[in-house]
C-alpha positions in Angstrom: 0.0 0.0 0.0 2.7 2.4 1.1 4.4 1.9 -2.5 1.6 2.7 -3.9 0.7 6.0 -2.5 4.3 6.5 -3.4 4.0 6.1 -6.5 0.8 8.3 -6.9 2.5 10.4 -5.4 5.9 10.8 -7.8 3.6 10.6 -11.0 1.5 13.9 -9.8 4.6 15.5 -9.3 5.7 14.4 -12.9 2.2 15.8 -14.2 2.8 18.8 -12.2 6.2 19.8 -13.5 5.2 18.2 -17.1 2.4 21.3 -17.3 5.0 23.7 -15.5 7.0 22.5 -19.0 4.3 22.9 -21.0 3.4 26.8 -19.9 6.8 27.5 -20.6 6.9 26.2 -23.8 3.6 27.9 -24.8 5.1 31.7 -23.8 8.1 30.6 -25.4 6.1 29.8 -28.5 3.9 33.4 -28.2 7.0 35.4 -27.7 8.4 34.1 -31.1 5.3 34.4 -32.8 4.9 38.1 -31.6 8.3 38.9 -33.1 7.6 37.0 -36.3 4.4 39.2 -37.1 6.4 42.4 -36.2 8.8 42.0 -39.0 6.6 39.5 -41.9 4.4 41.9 -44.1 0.5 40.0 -44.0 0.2 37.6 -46.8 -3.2 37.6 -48.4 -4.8 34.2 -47.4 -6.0 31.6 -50.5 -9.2 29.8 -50.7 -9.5 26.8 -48.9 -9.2 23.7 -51.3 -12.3 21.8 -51.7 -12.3 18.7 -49.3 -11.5 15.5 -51.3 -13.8 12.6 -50.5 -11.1 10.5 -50.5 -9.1 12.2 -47.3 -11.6 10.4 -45.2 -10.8 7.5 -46.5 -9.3 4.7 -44.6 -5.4 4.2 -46.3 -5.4 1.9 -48.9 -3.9 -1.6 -48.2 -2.7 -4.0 -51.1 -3.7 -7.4 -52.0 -0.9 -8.8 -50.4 -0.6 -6.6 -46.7 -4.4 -7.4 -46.9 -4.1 -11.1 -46.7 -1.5 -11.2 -44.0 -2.6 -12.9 -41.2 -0.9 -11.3 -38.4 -0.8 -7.4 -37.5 3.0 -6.6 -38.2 5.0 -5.4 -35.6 5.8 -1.6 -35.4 7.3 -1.6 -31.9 10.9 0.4 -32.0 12.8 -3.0 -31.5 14.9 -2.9 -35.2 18.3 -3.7 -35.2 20.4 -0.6 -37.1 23.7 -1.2 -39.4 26.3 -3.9 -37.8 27.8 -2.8 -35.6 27.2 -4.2 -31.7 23.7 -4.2 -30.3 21.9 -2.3 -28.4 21.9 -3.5 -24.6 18.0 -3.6 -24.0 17.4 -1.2 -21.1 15.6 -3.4 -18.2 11.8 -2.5 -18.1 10.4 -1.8 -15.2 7.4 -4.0 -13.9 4.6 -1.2 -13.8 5.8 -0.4 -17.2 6.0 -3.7 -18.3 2.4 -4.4 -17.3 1.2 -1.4 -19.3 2.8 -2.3 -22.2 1.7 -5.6 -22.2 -2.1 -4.8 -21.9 -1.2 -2.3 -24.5 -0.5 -5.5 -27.1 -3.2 -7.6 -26.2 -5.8 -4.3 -27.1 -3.6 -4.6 -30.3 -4.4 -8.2 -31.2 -8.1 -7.4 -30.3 -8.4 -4.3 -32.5 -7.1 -7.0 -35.8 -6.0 -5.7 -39.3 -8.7 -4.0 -40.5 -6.9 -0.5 -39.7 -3.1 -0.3 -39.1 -1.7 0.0 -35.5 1.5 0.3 -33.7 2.0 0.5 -29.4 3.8 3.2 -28.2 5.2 3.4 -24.4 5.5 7.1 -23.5 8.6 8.5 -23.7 9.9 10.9 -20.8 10.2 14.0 -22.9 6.8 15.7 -23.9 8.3 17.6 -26.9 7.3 15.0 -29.7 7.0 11.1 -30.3 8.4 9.1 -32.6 6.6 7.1 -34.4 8.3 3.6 -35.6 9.5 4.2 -38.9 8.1 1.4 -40.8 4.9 2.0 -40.3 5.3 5.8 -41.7 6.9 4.4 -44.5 3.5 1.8 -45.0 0.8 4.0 -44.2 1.8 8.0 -43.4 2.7 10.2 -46.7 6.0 12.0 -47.3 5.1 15.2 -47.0 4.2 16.9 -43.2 0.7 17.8 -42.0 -1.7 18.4 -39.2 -2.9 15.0 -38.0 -5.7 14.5 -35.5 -5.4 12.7 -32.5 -8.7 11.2 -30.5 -8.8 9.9 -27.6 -10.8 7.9 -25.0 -12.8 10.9 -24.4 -13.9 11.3 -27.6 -11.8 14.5 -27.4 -9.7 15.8 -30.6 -6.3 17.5 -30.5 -4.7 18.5 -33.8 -0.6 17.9 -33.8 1.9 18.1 -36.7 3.3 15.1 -38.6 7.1 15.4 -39.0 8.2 12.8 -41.8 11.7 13.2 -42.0 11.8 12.1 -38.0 8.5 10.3 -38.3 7.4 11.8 -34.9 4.4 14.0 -33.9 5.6 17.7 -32.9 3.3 20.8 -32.7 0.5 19.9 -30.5 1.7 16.6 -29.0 2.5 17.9 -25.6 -0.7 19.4 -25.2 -2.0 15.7 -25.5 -0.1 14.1 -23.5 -0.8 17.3 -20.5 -4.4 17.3 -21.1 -4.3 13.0 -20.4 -2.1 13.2 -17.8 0.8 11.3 -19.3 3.7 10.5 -18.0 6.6 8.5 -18.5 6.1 4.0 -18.9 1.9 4.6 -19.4 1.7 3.1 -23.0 -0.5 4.0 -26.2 -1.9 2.1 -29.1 -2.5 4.2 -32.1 -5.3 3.4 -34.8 -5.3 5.4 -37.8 -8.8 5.3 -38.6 -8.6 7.8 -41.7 -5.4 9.2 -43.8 -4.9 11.8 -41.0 -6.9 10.7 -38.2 -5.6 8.1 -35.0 -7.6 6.7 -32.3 -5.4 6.6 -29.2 -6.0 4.4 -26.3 -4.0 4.3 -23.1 -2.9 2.2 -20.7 -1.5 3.4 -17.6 1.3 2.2 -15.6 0.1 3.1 -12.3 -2.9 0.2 -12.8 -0.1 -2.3 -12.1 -0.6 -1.5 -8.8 -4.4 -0.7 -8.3 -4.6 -4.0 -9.4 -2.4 -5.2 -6.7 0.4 -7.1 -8.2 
């Protein structure tokens, strides 16, 4: 019990200093923006494009991906070049548990829609997405992405392909959810620009008494 209330205890003083971050980053983020406008002449704004049908689309799959039986693996677990490997960094058991209930969502959730788990990093700035899967289903170019989650709520963030992560708009997710570092995500993309995002917290490992 006592390491429990511990625990609670550290992670609300991770949330705590991760929105501390977050304000910071936002004034940071208005100050540079104020300065900008100061010296840019105004630009006349274009018409919209008309919405193509086919951005709502689920991403196309082929024949082949289509018929696999298994949802491939996306996790960030890809040996690089060869040189020595990577000694794995021991995972803790809270996180452990989190990640594991994290997969078996994943084998629930099938094929029909592409997904990858993701354990929360401890930085807020961005997240990287595995790079396979942007290769498979994300396009090269960057743009705003929408991220849902649990709550039905939407946050629009900024697709990076050149470091396949999420930036603009990411921490404001993960403040607004109360993440913090070893809780775990599955991502669904649901439409070319659209994920579902569930989460599974490591602090459950021990409401569930283990």
């Amino acid at each position: 019990m006592a390491e429990a209330n511990s625990y609670e205890e550290q992670r609300r003083r991770q949330v705590e200093e991760n929105k501390r971050k977050l304000e910071e980053l936002r004034l940071h983020h208005l100050s540079a923006a104020v300065r900008e406008a100061a010296v840019k002449p105004r630009l006349k704004r274009k018409a919209p494009k008309p919405r193509d049908a086919a951005d709502d689309a689920p991403p196309r799959r082929s024949g082949r991906i289509a018929t696999l039986p298994e949802q491939p693996d996306y996790r960030d677990n890809v040996k690089l070049g060869t040189g020595k490997p990577r000694q794995q960094k021991e995972v803790k058991p809270d996180h452990a548990y989190a990640i594991a209930k994290a997969e078996e969502l994943q084998d629930e959730l099938g094929s029909d829609y592409p997904t990858f788990v993701k354990p929360m990093p401890q930085s807020l700035t961005s997240l990287h997405i595995p790079a396979q899967f942007s290769m498979e289903h994300l396009p090269d170019n960057g743009m705003r992405m929408v991220l849902v989650d649990e709550e039905e709520e939407e946050f629009k963030v900024s697709y990076r392909p050149h470091s396949s992560s999420l930036v603009a708009g990411w921490s404001e997710f993960a403040i607004d959810n109360e993440l913090v570092e070893g809780d775990c995500l599955v991502f669904q993309l649901i439409k070319r620009a659209l994920f579902k995002v569930y989460i599974f917290r490591a602090s459950s490992y021990y409401e569930n008494e283990h």
